[in-house]
C-alpha positions in Angstrom: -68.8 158.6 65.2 -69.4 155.4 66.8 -66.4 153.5 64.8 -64.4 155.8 67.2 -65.7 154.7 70.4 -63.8 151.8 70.3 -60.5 153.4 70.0 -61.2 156.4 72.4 -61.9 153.7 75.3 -58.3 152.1 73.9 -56.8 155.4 74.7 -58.4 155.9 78.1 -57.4 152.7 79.6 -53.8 153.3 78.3 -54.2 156.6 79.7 -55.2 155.2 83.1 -53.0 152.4 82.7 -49.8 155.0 82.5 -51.2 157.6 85.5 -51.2 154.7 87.6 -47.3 153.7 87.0 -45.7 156.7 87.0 -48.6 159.3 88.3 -49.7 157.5 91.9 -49.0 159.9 94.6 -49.9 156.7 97.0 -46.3 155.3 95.9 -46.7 152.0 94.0 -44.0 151.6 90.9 -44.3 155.0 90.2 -43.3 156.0 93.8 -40.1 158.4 93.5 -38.1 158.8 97.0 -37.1 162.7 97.8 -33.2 163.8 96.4 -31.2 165.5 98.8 -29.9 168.8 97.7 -26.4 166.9 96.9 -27.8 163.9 95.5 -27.0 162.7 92.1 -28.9 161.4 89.4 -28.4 158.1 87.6 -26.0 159.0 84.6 -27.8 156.1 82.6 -31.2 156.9 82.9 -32.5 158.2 79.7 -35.0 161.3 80.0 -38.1 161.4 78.1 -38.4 163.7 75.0 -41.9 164.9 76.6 -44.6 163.7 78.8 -47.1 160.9 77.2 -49.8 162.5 75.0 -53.4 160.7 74.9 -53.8 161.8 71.4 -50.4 160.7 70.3 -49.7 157.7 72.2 -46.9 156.2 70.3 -44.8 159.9 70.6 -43.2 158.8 74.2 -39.9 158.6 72.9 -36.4 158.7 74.7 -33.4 159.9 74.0 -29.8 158.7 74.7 -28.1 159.7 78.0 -25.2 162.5 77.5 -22.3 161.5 76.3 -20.0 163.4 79.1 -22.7 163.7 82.1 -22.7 166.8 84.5 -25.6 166.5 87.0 -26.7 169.7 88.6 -25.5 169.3 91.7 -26.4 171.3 95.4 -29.3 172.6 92.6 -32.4 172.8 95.3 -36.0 173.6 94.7 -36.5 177.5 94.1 -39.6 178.0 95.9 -40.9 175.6 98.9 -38.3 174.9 101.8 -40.5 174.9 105.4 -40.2 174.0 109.0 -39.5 171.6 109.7 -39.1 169.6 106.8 -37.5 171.4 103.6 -39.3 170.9 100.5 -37.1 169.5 98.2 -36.4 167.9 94.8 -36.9 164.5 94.0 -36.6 161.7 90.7 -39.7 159.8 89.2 -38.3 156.2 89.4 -40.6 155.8 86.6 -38.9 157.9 83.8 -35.8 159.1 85.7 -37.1 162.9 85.6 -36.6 165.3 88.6 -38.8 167.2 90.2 -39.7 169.0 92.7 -42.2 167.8 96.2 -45.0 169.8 95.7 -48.8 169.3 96.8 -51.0 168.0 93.8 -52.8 171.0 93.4 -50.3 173.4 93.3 -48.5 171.0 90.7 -51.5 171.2 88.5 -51.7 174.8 88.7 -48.0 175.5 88.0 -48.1 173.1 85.2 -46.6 170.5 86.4 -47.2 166.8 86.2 -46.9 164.1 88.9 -45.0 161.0 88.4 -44.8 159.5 91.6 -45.1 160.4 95.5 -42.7 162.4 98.3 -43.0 162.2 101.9 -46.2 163.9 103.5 -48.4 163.1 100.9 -47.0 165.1 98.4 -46.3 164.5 95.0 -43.1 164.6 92.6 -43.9 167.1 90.1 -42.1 166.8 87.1 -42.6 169.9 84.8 -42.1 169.3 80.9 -42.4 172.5 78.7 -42.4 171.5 75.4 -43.6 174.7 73.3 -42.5 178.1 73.2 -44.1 181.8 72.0 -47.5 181.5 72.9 -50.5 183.2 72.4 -51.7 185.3 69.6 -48.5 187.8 70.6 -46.0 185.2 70.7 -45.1 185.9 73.9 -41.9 183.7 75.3 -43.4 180.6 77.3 -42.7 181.2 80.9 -41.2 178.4 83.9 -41.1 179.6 87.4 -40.8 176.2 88.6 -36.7 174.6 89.5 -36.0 171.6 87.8 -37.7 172.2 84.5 -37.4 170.2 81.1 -37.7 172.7 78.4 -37.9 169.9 75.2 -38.1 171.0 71.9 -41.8 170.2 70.2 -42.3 167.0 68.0 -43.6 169.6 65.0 -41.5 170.4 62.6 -39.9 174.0 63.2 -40.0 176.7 60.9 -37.6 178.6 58.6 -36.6 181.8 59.7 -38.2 181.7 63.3 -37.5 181.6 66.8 -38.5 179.7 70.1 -38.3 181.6 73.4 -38.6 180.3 76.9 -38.5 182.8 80.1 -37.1 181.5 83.1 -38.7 183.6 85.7 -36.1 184.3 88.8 -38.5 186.1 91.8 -38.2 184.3 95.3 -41.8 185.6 96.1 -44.7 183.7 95.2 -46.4 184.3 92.0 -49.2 186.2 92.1 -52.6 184.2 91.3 -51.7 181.4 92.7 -52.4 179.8 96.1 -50.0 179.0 98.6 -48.3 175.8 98.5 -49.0 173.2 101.3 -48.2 172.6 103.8 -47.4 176.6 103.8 -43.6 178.0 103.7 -42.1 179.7 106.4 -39.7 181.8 103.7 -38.0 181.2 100.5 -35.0 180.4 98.8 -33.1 183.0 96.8 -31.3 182.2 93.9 -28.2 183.3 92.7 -27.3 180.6 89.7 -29.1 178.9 87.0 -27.2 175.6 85.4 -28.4 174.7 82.1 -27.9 170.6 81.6 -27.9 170.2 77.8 -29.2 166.7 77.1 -29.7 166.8 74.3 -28.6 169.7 72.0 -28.7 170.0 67.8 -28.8 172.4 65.5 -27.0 173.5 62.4 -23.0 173.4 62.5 -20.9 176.8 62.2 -20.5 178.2 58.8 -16.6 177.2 57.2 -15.6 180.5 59.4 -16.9 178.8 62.4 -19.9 181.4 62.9 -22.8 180.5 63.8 -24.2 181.9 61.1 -27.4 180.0 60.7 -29.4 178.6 63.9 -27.9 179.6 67.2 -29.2 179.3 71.2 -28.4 182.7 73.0 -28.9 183.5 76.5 -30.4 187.4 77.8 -30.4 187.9 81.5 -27.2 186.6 82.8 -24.3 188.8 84.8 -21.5 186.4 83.5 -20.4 186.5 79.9 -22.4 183.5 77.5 -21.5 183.0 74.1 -23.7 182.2 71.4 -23.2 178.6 70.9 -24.7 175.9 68.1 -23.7 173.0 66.3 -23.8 169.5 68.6 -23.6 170.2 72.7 -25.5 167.2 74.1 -23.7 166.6 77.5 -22.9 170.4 78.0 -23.5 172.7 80.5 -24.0 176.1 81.8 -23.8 178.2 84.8 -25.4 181.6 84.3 -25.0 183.8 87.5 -27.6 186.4 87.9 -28.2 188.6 91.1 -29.7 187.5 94.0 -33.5 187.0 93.3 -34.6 188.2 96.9 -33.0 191.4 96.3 -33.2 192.2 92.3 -35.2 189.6 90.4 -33.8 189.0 87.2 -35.4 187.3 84.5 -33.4 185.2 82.1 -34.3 184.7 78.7 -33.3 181.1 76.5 -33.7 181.7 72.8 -32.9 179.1 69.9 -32.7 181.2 66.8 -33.4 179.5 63.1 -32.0 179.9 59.9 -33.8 179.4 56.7 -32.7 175.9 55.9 -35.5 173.7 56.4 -33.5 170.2 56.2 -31.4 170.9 59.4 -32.1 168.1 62.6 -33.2 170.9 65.2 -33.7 168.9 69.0 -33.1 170.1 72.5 -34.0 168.6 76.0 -32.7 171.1 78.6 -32.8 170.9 81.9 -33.2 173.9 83.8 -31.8 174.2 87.8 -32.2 176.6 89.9 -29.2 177.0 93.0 -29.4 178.9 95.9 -27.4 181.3 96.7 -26.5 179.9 100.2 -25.6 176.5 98.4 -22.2 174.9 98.7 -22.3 173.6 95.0 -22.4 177.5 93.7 -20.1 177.9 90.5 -17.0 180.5 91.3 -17.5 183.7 89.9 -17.5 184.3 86.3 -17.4 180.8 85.9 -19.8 179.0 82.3 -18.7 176.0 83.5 -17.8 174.5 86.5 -16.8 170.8 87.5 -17.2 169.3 90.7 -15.3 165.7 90.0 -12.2 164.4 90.7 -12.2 163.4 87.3 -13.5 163.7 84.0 -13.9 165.6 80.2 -14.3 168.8 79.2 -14.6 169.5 75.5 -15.4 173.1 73.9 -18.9 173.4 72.3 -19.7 171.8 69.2 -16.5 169.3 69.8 -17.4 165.8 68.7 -15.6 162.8 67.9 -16.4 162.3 64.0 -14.9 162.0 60.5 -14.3 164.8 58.7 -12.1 168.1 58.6 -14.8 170.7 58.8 -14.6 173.4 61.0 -16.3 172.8 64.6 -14.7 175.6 66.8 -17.2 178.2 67.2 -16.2 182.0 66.8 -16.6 184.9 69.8 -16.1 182.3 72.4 -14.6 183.9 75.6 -15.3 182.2 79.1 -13.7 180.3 81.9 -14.1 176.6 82.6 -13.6 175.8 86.5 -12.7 172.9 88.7 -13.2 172.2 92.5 -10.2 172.0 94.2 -10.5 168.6 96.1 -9.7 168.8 100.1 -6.6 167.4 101.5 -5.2 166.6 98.1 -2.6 168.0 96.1 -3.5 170.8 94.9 -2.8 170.1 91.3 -4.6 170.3 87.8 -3.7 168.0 85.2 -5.0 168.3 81.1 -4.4 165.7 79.0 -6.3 165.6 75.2 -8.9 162.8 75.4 -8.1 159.6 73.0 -10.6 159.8 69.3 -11.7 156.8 67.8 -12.0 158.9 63.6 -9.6 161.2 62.7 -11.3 163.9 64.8 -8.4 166.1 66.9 -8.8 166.6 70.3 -6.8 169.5 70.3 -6.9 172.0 67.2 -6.6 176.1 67.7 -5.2 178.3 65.6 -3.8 175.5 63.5 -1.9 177.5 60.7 0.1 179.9 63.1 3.0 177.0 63.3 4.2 177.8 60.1 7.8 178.8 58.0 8.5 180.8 55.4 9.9 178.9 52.4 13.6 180.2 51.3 12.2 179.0 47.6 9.2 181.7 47.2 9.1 183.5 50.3 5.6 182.1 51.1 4.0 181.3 54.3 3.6 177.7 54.6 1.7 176.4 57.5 2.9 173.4 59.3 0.4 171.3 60.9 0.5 168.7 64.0 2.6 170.8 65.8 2.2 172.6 69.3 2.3 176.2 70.0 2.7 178.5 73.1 3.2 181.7 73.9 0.8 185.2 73.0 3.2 185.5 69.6 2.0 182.3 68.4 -1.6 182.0 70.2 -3.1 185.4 69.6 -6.4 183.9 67.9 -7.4 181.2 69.3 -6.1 179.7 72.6 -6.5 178.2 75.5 -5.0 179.1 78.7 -4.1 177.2 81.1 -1.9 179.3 84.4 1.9 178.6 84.3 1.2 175.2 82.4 3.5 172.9 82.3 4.9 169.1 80.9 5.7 166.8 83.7 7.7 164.9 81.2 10.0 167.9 80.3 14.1 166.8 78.8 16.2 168.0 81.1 17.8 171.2 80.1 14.4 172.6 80.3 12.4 171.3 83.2 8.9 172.4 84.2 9.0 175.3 81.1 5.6 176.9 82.4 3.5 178.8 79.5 -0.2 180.2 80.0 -1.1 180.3 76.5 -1.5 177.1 73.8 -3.3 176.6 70.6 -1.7 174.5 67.5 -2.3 170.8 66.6 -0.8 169.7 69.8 -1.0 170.7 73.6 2.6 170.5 74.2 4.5 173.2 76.7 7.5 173.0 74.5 6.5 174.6 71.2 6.7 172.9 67.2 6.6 169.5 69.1 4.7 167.3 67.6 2.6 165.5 70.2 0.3 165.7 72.8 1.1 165.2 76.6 -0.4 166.4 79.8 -0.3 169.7 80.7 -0.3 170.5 84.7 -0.9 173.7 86.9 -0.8 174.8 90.7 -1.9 177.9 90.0 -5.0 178.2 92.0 -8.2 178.6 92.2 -7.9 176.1 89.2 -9.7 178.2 86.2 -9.3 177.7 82.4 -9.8 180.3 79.9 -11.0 179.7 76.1 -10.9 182.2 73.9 -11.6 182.8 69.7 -11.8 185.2 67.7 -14.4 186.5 65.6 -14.2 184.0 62.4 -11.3 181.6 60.9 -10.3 184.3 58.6 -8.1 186.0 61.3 -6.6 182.9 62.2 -3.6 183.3 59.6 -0.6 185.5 60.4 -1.2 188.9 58.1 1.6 188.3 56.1 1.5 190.2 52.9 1.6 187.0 51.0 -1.4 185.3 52.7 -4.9 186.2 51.1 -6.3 188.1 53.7 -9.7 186.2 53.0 -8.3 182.6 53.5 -9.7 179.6 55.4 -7.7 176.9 56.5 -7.8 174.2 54.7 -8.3 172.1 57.3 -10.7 173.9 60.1 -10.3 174.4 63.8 -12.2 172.1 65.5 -11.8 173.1 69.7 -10.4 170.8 71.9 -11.7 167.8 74.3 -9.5 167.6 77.3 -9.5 164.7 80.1 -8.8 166.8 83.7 -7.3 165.4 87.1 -7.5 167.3 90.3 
């Protein structure tokens, strides 16, 4: 026992040593500074896996910062905005986390963690929530708290099981808790939740692009959310849900597990909460919604790799929006972003663009080309309003089409490259769309096997946008 004294006072220092960097509410190089409800975070700064552990002080590790970054903008904090001074969210300039400006105690006893000081003599609570299915029932771990890291645990996660976490949407205070100080003269209701994958892996889509094996699911939300998997680090999600002062929803984050055991399972989420009187809402209906002038947006599981797997995921059905910049021409432009393997940035519904050979009356698909229209794009497509090449040959300038898929986004169809596809069709709203597995994706000739996979599998697309 006493060889351990030693070691334990090692741990205790380090342990003091690390609350006084990043946990000082008196400021010091922990001190954070208060965000203001459209701040943005630094794009660079990477975000701890989870908060440092006294009995496992070498398992502070961080990850990489996304890959295409959208911050959760106009997201404020879902519980504490007073008179005069709003209670708001704020960034540990020790690990780059948000937070929210809370008073010690009530951090503690919502479970949070500070990292750094607000005006007022407050804190910046960071909350980390880095298990799931408590208790001897399993019940789902619940967050009430905006700006929440929901991280997936460093031990190894079973075959065949499931992790849960509750997101709890009621603009009262919860019950056994004291009031936050100072107190609040009301609260803020919330209308949206944006989930900020930052990191996001799980098993890839079975060879008919279903997730067949692990999959995250969302239960709660108005809007329509797919089941996703696969690789989505950089992604995000709006899920509307009703007003919280009025009909408190609860929402519901699952990650479900297949029974391989040798799959890399890791998440980081970040969790906002935006009010519904917020300028930075997401339009109705709206998954995903970007703010920027500029930018990417790529379908889930989309990644720049080697290989000709399938990546597309099936029973995919929901809009992608931009914000319409003021006193600007009013004007969205896609173009497919440039791949360093022999990755696609553009790949739906590949074997529709195919003949029939005069030699043995068989369908023979014909790949790298574009296709429009809902005779060709009746899978798999994306749809973009009265689309249209800037670059069009004469005798058929601005040809407008709503519907593409193919190798190639191309509004003149069997063309056989890429270009930017433009719309003033506003409010400026994408659709994507799959069926229900690869299978379908072939034309039902009578000379196709009804059961055949492409050879080559769909892999989504990864657009660069232009407002």
């Amino acid at each position: 026992m006493l060889q351990l004294v030693p070691f334990l006072l090692v741990l205790f220092i380090l342990q003091v040593d690390y609350s006084s960097a990043c946990g000082s509410p008196s400021g010091g190089p922990g001190a954070s500074g208060r965000i203001s409800e459209n701040a943005i975070a630094d794009p660079m700064i990477s975000y701890p896996w989870r908060s440092w552990n006294p009995y496992d002080p070498y398992g502070f590790q961080y990850q990489p910062s996304p890959r295409f970054s959208q911050h959760p903008e106009g997201s404020a904090n879902t519980f504490f905005r007073h008179h005069p001074n709003n209670l708001g969210s704020c960034r540990s300039s020790c690990t780059g986390e948000r937070g929210n400006c809370l008073d010690s105690q009530t951090c503690s006893l919502a479970g949070g963690r500070a990292s750094g000081s607000c005006e007022n003599n407050l804190v910046c609570c960071i909350n980390v929530v880095n298990s799931c299915n408590r208790g001897w029932a399993r019940h789902a771990e619940t967050v009430i708290l905006n700006n929440t890291y929901w991280q997936s645990s460093l031990k190894p996660i079973k075959p065949s099981s499931s992790c849960s976490l509750t997101v709890k949407l009621d603009s009262r205070w919860p019950a056994g808790l004291p009031p936050p100080v100072p107190p609040t003269s009301f609260v803020t209701p919330v209308c949206q939740v944006r989930l900020d994958f930052l990191v996001f892996t799980i098993s890839q889509p079975d060879s008919e692009s279903v997730c067949s094996g692990d999959y995250f699911e969302v239960a709660g939300a108005t809007n329509t959310v797919p089941n996703i998997c696969g690789f989505n680090d950089g992604q995000h999600m709006y899920l509307h849900v009703p007003n919280s002062a009025i009909a408190p929803t609860d929402l519901q984050l699952t990650f479900n597990f297949g029974s391989s055991n040798s799959e890399v399972r890791a998440w980081n989420i970040l969790i906002s909460m935006i009010p519904c009187d917020s300028p930075r809402l997401a339009p109705s209906g709206c998954l995903q919604y970007f703010t920027a002038r500029t930018g990417s947006v790529r379908t889930f599981n989309w990644r720049d790799v080697v290989g000709t797997a399938t990546r597309q995921l099936a029973n995919q059905d929901y809009s992608i929006c931009f914000r319409a910049a003021p006193s600007t021409p009013r004007q969205l432009c896609l173009t497919p972003c440039t791949v360093v393997t022999t990755q696609k940035a553009f790949s739906l519904s590949t074997p529709n663009a195919g003949i029939v050979s005069a030699a043995t009356t068989t369908f023979v698909p014909v790949p790298d080309v574009s296709q429009v229209g809902s005779l060709d794009c009746n899978n798999d497509f994306i749809v973009i309003p009265g689309g249209f090449n800037i670059g069009n040959p004469a005798p058929v300038p601005n040809m407008a089409f709503d519907r593409y898929c193919g190798e190639r986004l191309n509004a003149l169809p069997r063309n056989n490259a890429s270009t930017t596809i433009c719309t003033t069709a506003t409010p400026f709203r994408v659709l994507y769309r799959t069926n229900r597995d690869e299978t379908l994706t072939f034309p039902t000739a009578d000379s196709i096997p009804i059961n055949s996979i492409p050879v080559n599998g769909n892999r989504g697309f990864c657009l660069n946008f232009k407002v």
